[in-house]
C-alpha positions in Angstrom: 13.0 10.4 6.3 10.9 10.2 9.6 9.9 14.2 8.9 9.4 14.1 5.7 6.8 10.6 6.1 5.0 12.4 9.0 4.7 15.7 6.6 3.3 13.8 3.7 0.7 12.5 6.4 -0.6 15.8 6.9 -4.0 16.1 5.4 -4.4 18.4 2.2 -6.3 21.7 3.1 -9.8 21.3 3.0 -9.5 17.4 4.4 -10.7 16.5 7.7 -9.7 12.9 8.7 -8.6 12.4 12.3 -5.8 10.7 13.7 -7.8 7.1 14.2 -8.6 7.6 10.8 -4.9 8.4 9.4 -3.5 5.3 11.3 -6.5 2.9 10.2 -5.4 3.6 6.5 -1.9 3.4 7.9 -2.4 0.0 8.9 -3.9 -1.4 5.5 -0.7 0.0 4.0 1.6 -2.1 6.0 -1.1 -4.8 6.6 -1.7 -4.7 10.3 -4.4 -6.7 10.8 -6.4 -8.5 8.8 -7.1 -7.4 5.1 -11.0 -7.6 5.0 -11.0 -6.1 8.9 -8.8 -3.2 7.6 -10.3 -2.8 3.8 -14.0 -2.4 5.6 -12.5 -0.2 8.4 -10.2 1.9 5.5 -13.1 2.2 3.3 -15.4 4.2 5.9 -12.3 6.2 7.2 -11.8 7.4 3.6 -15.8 7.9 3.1 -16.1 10.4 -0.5 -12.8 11.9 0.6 -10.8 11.9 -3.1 -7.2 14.0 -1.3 -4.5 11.9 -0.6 -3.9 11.4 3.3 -1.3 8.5 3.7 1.4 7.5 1.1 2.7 4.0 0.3 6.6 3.7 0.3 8.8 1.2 -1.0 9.5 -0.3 2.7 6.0 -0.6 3.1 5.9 -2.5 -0.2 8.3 -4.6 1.0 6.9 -5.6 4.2 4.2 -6.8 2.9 5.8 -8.7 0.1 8.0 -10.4 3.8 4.7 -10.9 4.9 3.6 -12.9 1.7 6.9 -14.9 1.5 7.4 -16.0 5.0 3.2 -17.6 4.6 1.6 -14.8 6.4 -0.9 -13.6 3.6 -2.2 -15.8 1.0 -1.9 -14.5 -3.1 -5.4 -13.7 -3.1 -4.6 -11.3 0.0 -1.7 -9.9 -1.7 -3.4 -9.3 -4.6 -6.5 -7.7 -2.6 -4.1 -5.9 -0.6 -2.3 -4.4 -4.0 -6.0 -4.3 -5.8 -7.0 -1.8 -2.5 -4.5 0.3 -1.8 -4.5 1.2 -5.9 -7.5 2.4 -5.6 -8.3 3.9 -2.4 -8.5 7.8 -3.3 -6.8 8.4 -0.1 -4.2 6.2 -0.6 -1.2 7.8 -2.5 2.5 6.5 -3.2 5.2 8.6 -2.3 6.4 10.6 -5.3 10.0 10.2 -5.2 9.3 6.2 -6.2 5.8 6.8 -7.5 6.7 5.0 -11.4 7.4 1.9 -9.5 4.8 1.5 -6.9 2.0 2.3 -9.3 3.8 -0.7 -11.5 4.2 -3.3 -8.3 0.5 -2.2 -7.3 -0.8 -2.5 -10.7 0.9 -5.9 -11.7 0.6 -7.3 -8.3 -3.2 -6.5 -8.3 -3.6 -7.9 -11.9 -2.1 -11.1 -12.5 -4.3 -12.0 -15.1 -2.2 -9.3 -16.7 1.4 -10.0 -16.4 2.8 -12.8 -13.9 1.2 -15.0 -11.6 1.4 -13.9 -8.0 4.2 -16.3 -6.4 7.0 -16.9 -4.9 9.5 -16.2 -8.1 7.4 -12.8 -8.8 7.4 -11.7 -4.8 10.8 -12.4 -4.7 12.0 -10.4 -8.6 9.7 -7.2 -6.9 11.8 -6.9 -3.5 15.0 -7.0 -5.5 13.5 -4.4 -7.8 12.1 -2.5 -4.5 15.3 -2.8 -2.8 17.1 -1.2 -5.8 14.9 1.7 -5.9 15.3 2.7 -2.6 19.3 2.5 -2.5 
């Protein structure tokens, strides 16, 4: 899993993004920091790049969804967060589980949409995370 995550990392040909680069956008996917810190840091590491350089996987999903739950990040963070990493060009999910990310990132980012960001919803999308990955 570790070699297959650090292959997905490398850059498609054509791409130049250094390593400080790679592991700012690696830090907005697990939420290392804080979001507007990381969002303004990730948006100028990704500059008019459109290729894919990191990919969101279900545990990163999830630790972010711990990090909502135990009071860490607000709903309006999550929802930022999700609203972000959907759209950031350089941002991509891992394919394997890509049906399901794009859902959590898409209702997550949207709750006007579907459900209300809380507790009850955080809590239905780890089970459904969980059972994705096995």
């Amino acid at each position: 899993m570790k070699l297959k995550r650090d292959l997905e990392m490398i850059p498609p040909q054509g791409v130049m993004v250094d390593q400080e680069e790679t592991q700012t956008l690696l830090d907005l996917i697990k939420l290392n920091g804080h979001l507007d810190d990381l969002i303004s840091v990730a948006r100028s590491a990704s500059g008019d790049l459109i290729d894919e350089v990191v990919f969101l996987d279900p545990e990163d999903a999830l630790g972010v969804l711990r990090k909502f739950l135990s009071g860490d990040i607000s709903t309006q963070e999550l929802s930022k967060w999700a609203e972000f990493v959907y759209f950031l060009d350089t941002i991509g999910v891992a394919e394997e589980h890509q049906d399901v990310l794009i859902q959590f990132l898409f209702e997550i980012s949207t709750p006007e949409l579907f459900f209300e960001v809380n507790r009850e919803t955080c809590l239905r999308w780890v089970s459904r995370l969980r059972q994705e990955i096995g």
